[in-house]
C-alpha positions as CSV (number, residue, x, y, z in Angstrom):
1,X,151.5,97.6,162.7
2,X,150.0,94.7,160.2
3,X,150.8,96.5,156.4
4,X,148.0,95.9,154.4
5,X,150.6,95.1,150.7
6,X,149.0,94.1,146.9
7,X,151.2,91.8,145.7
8,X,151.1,91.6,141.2
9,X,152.8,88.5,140.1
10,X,151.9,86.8,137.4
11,X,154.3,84.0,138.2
12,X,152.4,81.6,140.9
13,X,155.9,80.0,141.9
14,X,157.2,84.0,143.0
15,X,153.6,84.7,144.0
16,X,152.7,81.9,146.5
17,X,155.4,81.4,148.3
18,X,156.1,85.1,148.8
19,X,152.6,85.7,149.9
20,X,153.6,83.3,152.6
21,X,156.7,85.2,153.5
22,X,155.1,88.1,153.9
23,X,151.9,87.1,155.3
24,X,154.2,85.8,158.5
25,X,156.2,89.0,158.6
26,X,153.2,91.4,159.6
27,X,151.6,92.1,156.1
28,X,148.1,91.5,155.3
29,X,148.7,90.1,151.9
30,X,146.1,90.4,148.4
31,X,148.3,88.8,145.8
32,X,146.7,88.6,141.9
33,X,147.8,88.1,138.9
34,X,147.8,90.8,136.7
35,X,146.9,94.5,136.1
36,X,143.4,94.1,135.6
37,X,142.4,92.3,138.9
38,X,144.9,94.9,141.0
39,X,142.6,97.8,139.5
40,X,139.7,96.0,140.8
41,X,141.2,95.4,144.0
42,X,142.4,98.8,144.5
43,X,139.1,100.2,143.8
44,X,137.4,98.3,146.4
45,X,139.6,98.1,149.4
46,X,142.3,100.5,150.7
47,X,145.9,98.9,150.5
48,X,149.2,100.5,152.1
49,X,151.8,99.5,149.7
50,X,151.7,97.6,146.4
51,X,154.5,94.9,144.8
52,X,154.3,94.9,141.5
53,X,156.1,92.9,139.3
54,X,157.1,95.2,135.8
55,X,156.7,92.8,132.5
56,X,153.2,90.9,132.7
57,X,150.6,89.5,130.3
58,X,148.5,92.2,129.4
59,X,148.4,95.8,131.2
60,X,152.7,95.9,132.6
61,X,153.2,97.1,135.7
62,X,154.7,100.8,134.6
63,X,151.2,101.4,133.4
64,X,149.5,100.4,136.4
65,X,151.9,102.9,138.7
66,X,151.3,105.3,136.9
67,X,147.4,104.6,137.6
68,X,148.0,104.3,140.9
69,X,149.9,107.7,141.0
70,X,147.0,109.9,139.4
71,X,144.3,108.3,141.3
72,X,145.9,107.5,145.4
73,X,149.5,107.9,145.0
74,X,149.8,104.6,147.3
75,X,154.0,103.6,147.6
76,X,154.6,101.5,144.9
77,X,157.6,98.9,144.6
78,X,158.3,97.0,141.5
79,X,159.8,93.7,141.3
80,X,162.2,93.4,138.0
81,X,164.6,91.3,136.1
82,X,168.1,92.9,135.2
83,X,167.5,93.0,131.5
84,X,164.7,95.7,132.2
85,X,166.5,98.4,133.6
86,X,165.3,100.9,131.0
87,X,161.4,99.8,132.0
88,X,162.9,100.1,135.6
89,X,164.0,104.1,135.2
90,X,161.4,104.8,133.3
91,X,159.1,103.6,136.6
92,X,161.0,104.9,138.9
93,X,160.6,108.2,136.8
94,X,156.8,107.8,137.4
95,X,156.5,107.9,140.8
96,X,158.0,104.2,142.3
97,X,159.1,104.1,145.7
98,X,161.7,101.2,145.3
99,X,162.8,98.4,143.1
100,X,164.0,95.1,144.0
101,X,166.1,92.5,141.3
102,X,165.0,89.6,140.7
103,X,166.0,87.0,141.6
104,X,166.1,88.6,145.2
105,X,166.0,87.2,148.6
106,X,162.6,87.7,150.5
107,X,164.1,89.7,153.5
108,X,165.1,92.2,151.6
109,X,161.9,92.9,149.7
110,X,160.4,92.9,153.8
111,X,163.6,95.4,154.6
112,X,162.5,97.5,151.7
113,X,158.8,97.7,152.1
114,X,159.3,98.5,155.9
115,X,162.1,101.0,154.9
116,X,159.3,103.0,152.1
117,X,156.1,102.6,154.9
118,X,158.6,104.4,157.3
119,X,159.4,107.2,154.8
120,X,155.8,107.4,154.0
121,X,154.3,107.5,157.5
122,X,157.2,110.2,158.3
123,X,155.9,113.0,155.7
124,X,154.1,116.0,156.9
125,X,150.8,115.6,156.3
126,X,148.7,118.4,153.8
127,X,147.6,121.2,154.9
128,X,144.9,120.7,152.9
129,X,143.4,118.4,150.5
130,X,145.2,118.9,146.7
131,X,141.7,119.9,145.1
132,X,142.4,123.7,144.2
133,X,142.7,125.1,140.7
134,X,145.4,127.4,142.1
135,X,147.7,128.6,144.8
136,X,148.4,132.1,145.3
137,X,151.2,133.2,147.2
138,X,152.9,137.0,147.1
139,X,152.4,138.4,143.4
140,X,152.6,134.9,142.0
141,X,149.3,132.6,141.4
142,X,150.7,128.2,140.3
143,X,147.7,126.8,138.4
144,X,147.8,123.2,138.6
145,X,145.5,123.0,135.6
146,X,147.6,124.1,133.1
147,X,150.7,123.6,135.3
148,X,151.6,126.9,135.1
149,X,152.9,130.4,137.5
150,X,151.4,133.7,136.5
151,X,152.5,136.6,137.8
152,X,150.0,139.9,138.8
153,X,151.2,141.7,135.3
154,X,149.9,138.6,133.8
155,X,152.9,137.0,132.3
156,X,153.3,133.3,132.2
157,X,156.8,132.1,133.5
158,X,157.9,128.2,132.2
159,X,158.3,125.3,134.7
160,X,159.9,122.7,134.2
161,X,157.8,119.0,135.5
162,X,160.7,119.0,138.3
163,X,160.2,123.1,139.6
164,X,156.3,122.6,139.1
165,X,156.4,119.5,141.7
166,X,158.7,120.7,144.0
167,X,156.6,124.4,144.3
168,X,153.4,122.7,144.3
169,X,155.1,120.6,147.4
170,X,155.5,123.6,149.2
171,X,152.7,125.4,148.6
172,X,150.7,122.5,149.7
173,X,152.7,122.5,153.0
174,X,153.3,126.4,153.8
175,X,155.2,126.9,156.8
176,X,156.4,123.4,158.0
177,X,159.9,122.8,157.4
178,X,160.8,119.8,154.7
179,X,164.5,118.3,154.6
180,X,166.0,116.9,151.7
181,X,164.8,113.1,152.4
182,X,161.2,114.7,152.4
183,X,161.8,116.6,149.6
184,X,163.0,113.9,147.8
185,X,159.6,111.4,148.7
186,X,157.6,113.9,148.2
187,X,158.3,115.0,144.7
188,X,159.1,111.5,143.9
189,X,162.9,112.3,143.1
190,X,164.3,108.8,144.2
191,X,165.2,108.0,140.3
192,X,169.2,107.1,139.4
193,X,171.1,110.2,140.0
194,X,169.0,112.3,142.1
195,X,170.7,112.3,145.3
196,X,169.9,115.1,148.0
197,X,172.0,118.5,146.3
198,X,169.4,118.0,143.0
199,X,166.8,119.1,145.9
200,X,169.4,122.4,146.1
201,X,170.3,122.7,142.2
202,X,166.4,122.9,141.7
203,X,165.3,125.1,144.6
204,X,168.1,127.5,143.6
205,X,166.6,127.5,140.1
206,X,162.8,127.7,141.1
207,X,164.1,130.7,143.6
208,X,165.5,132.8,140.1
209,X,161.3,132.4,138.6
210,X,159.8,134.0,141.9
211,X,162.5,136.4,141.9
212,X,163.6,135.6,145.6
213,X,166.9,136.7,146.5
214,X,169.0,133.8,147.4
215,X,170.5,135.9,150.0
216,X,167.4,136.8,151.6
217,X,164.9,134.6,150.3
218,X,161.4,135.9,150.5
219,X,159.4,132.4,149.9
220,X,161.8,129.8,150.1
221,X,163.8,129.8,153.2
222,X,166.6,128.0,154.2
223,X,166.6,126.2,157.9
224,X,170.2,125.3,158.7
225,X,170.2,121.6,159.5
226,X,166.6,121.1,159.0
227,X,166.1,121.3,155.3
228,X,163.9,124.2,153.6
229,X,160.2,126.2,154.4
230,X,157.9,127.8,152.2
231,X,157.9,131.5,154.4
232,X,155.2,133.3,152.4
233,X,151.2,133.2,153.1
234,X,149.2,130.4,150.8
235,X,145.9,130.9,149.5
236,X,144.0,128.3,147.2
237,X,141.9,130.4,145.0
């Protein structure tokens, strides 16, 4: 399958020649220079993946994932020097896919891009399009407004930007079962440290808010050897 990859390197000797790598390694390759002509590029053509490099003139690259997160949440790969390893979590932390060090060898940035288009072509698809105000499930009700779950005596109970994503990742896909690798993509949990048990640490915590018993858990239910399912009835309000 020919990848369809925006390439954002304001270096031309990085930029050419790895637009010819790539371009003879089954990717369809836009490369530009900066921040400014990806956003114009992204608005007018669909694009698989996106390699983008983190420090450039103008607009940096952090900036520009994070645009590309809140408007199509297309894989994003940045391309960085050591020295910016804070830049790099902070990224990461945003919603990157993958990182690659410069300077790197080519066929590992191809390795890595086919390796995140796998991943991504592998997650269960929405059940429905992410355009509700709210998700009700049980006694509980997860606006995505205000980020927040209210429960039918009309209390407010805190979530934390980690037990927010992950419920609003099940409730978007009630009933199919997610492992940990899923889990993982999916709430954008690939950052340093988060390796699959953080998936358990938080479910166990999100389970204490709905007030499932972990024992016999009403809403989140555990498949042995498959990963996790939301159990309980959806409804987007």
């Amino acid at each position: 399958m020919l990848i369809k990859l925006l390439l954002v390197e304001d270096e031309a000797d990085i930029r050419e020649p790895l637009t010819q790598y790539l371009s003879r390694n089954g990717c369809r390759v836009v490369p530009v220079e900066n921040a400014a002509q990806a956003r114009e590029a992204l608005a007018t053509s669909h694009v698989d993946i996106v390699v983008s490099d983190i420090m450039m003139p103008g607009e940096d690259g952090i900036s520009l994932c994070r645009h590309i997160q809140e408007s199509s949440g297309t894989p994003v790969i940045f391309l960085t020097a050591r020295a910016e390893e804070i830049d790099r979590i902070v990224g990461i932390e945003i919603g990157a896919d993958d990182y690659i060090v410069k300077p790197f060898n080519p066929r590992e940035l191809l390795a890595r891009i086919n390796a995140v288009m796998r991943r991504a072509n592998a997650l269960p698809p929405l059940q429905s399009p992410p355009d509700s105000d709210s998700y009700a499930f049980g006694e509980w009700v997860l606006r995505t407004g205000p980020r927040d779950l209210v429960n039918s005596d009309g209390s407010t109970v805190p979530l934390s930007t980690g037990e927010y994503t992950l419920l609003l990742t099940f409730l978007e896909r009630p009933k199919i079962v997610l492992n940990r690798d899923q889990l993982l993509d999916l709430t954008k949990r690939r950052e340093g440290g988060q390796f699959d048990r953080s998936i358990d640490n938080q479910i166990s915590r999100l389970r204490r808010k709905v007030g499932d018993n972990p024992k016999t858990p009403r809403f989140i239910k555990t498949v042995w050897g498959g990963g996790y399912v939301f159990a309980e009835p959806v409804r987007k309000l």
